[in-house]
C-alpha positions, 0 to 999 in steps of 0.5 A, a space after each residue: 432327535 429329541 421329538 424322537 426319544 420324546 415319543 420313544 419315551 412315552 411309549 416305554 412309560 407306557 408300556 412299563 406301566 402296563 405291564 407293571 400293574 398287570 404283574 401286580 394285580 396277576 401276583 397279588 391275587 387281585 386277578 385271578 390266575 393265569 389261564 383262569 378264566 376272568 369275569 367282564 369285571 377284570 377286564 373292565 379294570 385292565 381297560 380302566 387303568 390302561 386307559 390312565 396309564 396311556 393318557 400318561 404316557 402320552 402326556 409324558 410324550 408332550 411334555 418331553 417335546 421341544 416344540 408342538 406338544 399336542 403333536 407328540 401326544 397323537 404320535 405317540 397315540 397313534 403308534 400305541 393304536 397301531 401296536 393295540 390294533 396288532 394286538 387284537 389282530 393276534 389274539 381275536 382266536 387265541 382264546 380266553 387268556 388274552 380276553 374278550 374281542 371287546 377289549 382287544 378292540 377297546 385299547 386299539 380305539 381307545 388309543 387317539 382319544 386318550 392321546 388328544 386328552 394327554 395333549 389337552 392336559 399338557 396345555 393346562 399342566 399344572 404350575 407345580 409340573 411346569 417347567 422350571 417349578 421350584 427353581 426360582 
């Protein structure tokens, strides 16, 4: 069970994430408008920090697992690939609003690569974020 809420958990970080800065660079005025059309530039950012947030999420999947880290990590990349892959399969027509063919396709292969740095960076996590920091 806790492998399980290990991987649920990186999914919602992940996706709260994502959906968090997309609703503050969209009311900020840092993206244009709703159904405006964005320059490659924008969707070049989106990419950029969707891919920092998965590498998070995905950490957050490893460091949350009671056993075989590395193993969360691609799980959960692995389920954030297929949502990405569905994604891109709904909005390849859909028009401008959802972005070039590149991006949809960019966050679906994106998705195992960042899962395996997740993974990596949990073996190397930091003493400050080890478990049990400051509670000596």
């Amino acid at each position: 069970m806790k492998s399980v809420l290990a991987v649920v958990a990186g999914l919602i970080v992940t996706v709260a994430l994502s959906v968090g800065a997309d609703l503050i660079l969209d009311s900020s005025g840092v993206f244009p408008a709703k159904g405006a059309d964005k320059p490659t530039m924008y969707w070049g950012i989106a990419t950029a920090y969707r891919i920092v947030i998965a590498i998070f999420g995905c950490w957050v999947a490893a460091r949350l697992a009671p056993s075989r880290p590395m193993k969360h990590a691609l799980i959960t990349g692995g389920i954030g690939a297929c949502i990405a892959t569905a994604g891109a399969i709904f909005a390849w027509n859909q028009g401008l609003e959802f972005g070039p063919h590149w991006y949809a396709v960019g966050l679906a292969v994106t998705a195992l690569p960042c899962a395996w740095i997740a993974g990596k960076i949990n073996g190397h996590t930091p003493h400050f974020l080890a478990k049990g920091a400051g509670s000596q």
